[in-house]
C-alpha atoms as one frame of an Amber mdcrd trajectory, in Angstrom:
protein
 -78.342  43.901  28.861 -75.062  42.164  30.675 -72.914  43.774  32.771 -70.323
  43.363  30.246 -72.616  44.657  27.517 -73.234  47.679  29.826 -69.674  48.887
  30.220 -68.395  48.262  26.283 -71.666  50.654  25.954 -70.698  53.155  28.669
 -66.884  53.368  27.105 -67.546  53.455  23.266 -69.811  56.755  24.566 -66.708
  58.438  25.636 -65.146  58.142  22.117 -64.471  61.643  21.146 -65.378  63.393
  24.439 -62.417  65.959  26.297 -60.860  65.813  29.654 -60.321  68.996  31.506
 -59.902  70.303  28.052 -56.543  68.448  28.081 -57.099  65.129  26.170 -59.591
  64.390  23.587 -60.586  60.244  23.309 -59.844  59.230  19.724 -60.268  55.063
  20.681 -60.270  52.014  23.024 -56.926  50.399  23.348 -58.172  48.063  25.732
 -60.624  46.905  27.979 -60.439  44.924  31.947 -62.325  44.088  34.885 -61.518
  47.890  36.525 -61.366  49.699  33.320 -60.141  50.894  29.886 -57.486  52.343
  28.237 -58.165  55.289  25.298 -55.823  56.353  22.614 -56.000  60.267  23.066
 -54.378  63.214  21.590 -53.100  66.092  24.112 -54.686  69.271  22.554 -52.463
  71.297  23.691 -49.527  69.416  22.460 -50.868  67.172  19.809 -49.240  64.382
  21.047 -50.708  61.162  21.523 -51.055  59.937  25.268 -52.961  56.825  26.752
 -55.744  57.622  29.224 -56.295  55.150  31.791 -60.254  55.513  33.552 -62.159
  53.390  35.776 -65.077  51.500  35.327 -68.372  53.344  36.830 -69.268  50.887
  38.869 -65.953  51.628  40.756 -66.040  55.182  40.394 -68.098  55.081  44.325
 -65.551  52.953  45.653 -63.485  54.774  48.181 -61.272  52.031  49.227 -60.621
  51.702  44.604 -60.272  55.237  44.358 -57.094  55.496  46.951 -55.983  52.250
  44.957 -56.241  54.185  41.386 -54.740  57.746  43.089 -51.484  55.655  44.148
 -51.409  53.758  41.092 -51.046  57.833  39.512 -48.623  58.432  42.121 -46.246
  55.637  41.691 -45.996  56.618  37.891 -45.063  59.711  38.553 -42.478  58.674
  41.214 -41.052  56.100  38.750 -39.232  57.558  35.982 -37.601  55.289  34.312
 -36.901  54.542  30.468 -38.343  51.002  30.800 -41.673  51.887  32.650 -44.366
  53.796  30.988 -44.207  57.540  31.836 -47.392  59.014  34.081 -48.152  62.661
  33.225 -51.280  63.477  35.157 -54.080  62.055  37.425 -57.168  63.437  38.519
 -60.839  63.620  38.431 -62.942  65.367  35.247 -66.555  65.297  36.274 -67.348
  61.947  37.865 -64.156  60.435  35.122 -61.336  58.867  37.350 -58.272  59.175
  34.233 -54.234  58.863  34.446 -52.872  60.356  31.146 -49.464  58.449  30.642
 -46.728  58.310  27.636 -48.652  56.589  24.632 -46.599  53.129  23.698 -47.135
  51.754  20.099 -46.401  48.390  20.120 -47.804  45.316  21.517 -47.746  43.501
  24.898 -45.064  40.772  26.271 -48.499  38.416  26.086 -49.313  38.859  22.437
 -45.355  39.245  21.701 -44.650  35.932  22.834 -47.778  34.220  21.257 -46.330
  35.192  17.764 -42.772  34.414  18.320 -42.995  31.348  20.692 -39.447  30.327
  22.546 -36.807  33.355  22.548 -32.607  32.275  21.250 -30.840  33.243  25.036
 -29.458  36.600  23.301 -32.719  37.928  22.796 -33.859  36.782  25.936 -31.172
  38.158  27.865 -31.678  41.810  25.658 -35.348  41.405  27.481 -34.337  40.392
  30.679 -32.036  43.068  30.891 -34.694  46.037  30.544 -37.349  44.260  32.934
 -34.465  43.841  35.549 -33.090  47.181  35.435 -36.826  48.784  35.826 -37.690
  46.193  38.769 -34.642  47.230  40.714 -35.300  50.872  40.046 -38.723  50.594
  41.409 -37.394  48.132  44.428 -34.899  50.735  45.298 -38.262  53.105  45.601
 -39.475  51.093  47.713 -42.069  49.799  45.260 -43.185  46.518  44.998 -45.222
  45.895  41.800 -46.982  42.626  42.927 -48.516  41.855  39.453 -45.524  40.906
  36.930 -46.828  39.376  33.904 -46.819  39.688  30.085 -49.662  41.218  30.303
 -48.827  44.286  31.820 -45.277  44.486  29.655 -45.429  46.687  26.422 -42.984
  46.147  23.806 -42.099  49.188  21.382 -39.396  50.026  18.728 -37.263  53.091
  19.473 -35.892  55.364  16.825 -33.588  53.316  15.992 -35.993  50.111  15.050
 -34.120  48.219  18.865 -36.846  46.723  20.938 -38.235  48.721  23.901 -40.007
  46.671  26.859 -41.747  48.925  28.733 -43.142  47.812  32.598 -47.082  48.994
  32.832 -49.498  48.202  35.414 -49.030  49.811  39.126 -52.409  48.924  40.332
 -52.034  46.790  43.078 -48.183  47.536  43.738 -47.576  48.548  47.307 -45.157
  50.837  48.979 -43.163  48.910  51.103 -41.799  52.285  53.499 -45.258  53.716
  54.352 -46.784  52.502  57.535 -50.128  50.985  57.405 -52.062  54.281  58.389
 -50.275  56.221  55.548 -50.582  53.407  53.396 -54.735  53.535  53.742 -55.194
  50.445  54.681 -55.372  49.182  51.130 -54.337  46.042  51.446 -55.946  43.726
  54.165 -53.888  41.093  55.749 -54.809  37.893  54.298 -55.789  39.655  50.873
 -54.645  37.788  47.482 -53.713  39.737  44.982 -51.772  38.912  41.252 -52.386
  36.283  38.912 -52.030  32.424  39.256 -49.646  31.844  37.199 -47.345  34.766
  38.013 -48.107  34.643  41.715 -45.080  33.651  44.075 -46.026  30.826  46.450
 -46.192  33.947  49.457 -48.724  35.394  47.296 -50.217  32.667  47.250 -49.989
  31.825  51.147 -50.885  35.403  51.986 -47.573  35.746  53.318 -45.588  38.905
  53.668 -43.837  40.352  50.689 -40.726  41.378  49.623 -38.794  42.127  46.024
 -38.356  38.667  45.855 -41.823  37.931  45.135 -41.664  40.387  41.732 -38.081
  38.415  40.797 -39.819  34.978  41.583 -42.733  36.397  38.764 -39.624  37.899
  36.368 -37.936  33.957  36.593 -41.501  32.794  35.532 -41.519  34.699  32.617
 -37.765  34.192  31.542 -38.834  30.203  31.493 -41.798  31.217  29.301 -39.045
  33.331  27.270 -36.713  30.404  27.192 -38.827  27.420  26.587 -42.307  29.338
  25.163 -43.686  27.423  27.971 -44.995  28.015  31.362 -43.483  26.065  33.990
 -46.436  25.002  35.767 -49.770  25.016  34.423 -53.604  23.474  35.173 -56.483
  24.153  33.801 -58.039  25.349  37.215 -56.822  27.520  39.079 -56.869  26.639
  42.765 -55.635  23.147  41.276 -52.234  25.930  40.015 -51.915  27.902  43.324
 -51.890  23.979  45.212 -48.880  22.942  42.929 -47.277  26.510  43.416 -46.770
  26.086  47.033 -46.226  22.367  47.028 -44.376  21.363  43.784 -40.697  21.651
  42.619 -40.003  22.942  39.202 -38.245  20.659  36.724 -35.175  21.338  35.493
 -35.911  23.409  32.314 -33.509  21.693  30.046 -35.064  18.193  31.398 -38.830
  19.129  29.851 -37.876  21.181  27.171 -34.496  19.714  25.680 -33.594  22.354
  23.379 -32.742  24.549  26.086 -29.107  24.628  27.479 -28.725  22.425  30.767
 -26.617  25.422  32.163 -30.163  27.441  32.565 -31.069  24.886  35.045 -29.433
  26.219  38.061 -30.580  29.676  37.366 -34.567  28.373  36.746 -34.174  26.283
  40.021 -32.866  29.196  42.217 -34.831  31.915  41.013 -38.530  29.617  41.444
 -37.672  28.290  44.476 -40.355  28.035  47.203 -38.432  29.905  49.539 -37.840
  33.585  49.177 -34.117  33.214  51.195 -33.130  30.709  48.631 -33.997  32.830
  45.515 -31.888  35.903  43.885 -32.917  38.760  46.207 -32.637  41.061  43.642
 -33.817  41.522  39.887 -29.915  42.347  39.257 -28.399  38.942  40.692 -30.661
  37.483  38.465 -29.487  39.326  35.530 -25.798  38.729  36.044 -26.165  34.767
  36.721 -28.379  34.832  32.929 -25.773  36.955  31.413 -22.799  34.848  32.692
 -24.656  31.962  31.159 -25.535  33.187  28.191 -21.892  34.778  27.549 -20.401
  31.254  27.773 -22.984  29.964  25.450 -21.875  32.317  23.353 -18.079  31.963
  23.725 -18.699  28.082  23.132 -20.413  28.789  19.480 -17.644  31.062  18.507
 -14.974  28.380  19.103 -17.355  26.163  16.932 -18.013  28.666  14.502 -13.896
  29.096  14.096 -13.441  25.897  12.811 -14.180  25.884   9.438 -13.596  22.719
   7.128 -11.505  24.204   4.027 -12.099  21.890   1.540  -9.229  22.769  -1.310
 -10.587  21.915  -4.776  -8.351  19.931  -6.960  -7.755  21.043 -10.250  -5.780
  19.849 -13.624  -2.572  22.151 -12.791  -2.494  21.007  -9.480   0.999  19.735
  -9.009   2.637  17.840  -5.485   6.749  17.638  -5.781   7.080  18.389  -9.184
   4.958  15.082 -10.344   1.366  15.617 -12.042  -1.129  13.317  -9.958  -3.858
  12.505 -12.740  -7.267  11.953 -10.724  -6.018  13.108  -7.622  -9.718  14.168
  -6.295 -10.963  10.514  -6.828  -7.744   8.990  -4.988  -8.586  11.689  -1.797
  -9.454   9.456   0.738  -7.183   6.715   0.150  -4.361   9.300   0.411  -2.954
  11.123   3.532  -3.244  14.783   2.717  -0.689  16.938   4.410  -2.155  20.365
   6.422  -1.110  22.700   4.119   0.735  26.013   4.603  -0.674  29.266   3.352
   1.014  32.467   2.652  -0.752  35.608   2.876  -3.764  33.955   1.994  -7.455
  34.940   2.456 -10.148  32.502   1.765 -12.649  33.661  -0.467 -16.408  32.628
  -1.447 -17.567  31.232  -4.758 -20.986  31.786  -6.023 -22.187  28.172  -4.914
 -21.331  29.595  -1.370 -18.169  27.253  -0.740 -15.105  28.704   0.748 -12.136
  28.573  -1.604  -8.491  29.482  -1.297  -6.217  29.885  -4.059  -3.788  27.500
  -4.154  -1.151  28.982  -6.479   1.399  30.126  -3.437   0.575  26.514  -1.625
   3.464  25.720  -0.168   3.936  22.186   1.625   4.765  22.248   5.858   8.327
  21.098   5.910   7.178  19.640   8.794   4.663  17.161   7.403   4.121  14.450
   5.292   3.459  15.510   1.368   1.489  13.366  -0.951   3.634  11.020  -2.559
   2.806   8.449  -5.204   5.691   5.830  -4.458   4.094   2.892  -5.793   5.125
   2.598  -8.958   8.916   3.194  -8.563   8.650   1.051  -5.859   7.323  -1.612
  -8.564  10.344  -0.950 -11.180  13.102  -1.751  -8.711  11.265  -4.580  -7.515
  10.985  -6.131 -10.630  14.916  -4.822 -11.996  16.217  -6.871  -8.719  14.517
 -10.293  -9.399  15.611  -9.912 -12.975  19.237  -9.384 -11.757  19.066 -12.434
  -9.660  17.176 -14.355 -12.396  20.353 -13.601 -14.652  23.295 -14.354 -12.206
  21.287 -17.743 -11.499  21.536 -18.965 -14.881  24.803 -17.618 -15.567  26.257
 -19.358 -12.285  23.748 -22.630 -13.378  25.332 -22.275 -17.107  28.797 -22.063
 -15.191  28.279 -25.425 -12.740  27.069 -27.491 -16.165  29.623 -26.634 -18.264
  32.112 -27.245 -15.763  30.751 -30.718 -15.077  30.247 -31.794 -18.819  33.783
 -31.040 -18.961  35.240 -33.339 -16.625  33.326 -35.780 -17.869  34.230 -35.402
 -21.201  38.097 -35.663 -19.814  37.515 -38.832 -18.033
């Protein structure tokens, strides 16, 4: 039997099985490379929690242990409505567990997979819960070191809004202990996080600070953005080469549906260098929400300016004169912007706007329709028959007059 094989085995037995008379395993949520995560009801509560344990294997590794112990601690340090509660840690038997807050709902991962590229509002709703946890743990002096979809739940609250909740404190690292009180957990020149999540100082092996969690948060707000990631390769230490070495694209460039103004923000917060990124989760979060506000702004003015198409009909009348088949003369006509009074536009049940017309009253100002044509072609023709008739009467006159004197001489 596998080694995979082996553990599924060893963690299906503890379906049903109590902790410290606490928790009772009802199912597997999950399974990873250090352990698994059980759906469990509190007895003494009847409330459903989320037991974390650690893979047996593990369960003899000191150097783990202290890992899993501070990964307890730090969840009980950080409470916080966007990170997932810790309750209790401890030891039942040779069982390593953490009992946290019970989430239903799905990961970031999965989340995205279903729903592909985020509209910036929705985005920005995300980004704001993420960025407000990150900064609360920063200000802890917690660095989380493994930002990913992964280890993001999203939930519904009471009200049916969307809850991310930040998971995951396994490898994060107090950044105000010294390295004695720290254990020693982390060796210098250790790599921890995944590729394509990892800052480039991850990478490197290079010294942390909170801008190596925002660098991960800008990674996922491309992947938000776009539905993308912006680097990828199908190996990995062909990924962790181009993180240290390669520029990101401007966002808008590769994927053109994306506003150009997210460009900047992409650019600083992936940058190489940590001095030249947002060295905060909350910079970050203003600069996206200034964007996204004027994207918004921009779509209202659009959205404003409605075309009000006014429907002609047979009592439709323009200074007192009927225009017979006005709708068919419409564009060779110059229709004047027309005046309403009191007038709210209403829909009809084909969906287009209409406003009644029967308090239209013309701009004094403007130009109204007017069909001078014709009277224009009844003078005309009254002033050449005029000068037709004067012509012949003045001819008549000169011929008569001539005839005469002739007729005298």
């Amino acid at each position: 039997m596998s080694q995979v094989a082996q553990k599924d085995k060893y963690f299906d037995s503890l379906i049903g099985k109590e902790i410290n008379e606490s928790y009772r395993l009802e199912s597997k949520l999950g399974v990873g490379a250090m352990g698994a995560v059980f759906k469990a009801i509190n007895i003494k509560t009847t409330q459903l929690q989320a037991i974390k344990v650690i893979s047996p294997e593990l369960a003899a590794d000191e150097k783990f242990i202290k890992r899993f112990e501070r990964e307890g601690e730090l969840g009980k340090l950080l409470n916080h409505p966007n990170i997932v509660r810790v309750e209790e840690f401890g030891k039942a038997g040779d069982l390593f567990f953490i009992a946290m807050e019970f989430i239903a709902g799905e990961t970031l991962k999965s989340y995205l997979a279903n729903t592909g590229a985020l509209a910036p509002d929705r985005c920005l709703q995300f980004l704001t819960q993420l960025c407000n946890a990150l900064d609360f743990a920063h200000q802890h002096k917690v660095l989380h070191r493994d930002l990913k979809p992964e280890n993001i739940l999203v939930a519904r609250n009471s009200e049916g809004e969307e809850i991310l909740k930040l998971a995951d404190f396994g490898i994060a690292k107090r950044t105000d202990l010294s390295k004695t009180k720290d254990q020693m957990l982390t060796v210098e020149g250790e790599i921890f996080g995944t590729p394509h999540y990892m800052s480039p100082e991850q990478v490197l092996a290079q010294k942390l600070t909170p801008t190596t969690d925002v660098y991960s948060v800008g990674v996922m707000l491309y992947q938000m953005l776009s539905g993308k990631l912006p680097l990828e390769h199908p190996k990995a230490q062909q990924l962790l080469v181009m993180k240290v070495s390669q520029n990101i694209e401007p966002i808008s460039k590769k994927h053109p549906f994306v506003s150009p103004l997210f460009d900047p923000i992409i650019g600083k917060v992936l940058s190489r260098a940590p001095s030249e990124r947002y060295q905060t989760a909350g910079e970050l979060l203003i600069a996206v929400s200034e964007v996204v506000g004027n994207l918004n702004n921009s779509s209202n003015r659009k959205s404003n300016k409605v075309e009000i198409k006014v429907e002609s009909s047979p009592e439709a009348k323009v200074e007192n004169k009927v225009l017979p088949n006005a709708a068919n003369k419409r564009d060779s006509l110059k229709i004047a912007k027309p005046s309403f009074v009191e007038q709210k536009p209403s829909l009809s049940s084909s969906g287009k706007v209409k406003i009644n017309t029967s308090n239209y009253q013309p701009s004094p100002s403007t130009n109204t329709i007017e069909n001078k044509n014709e009277p224009k072609s009844k003078s005309n023709q009254s002033t050449l028959l005029i000068i037709i008739v004067v012509a012949i009467i003045i001819l008549i006159t000169i011929v008569g007059f001539l005839f005469f004197n002739i007729k005298q001489s």
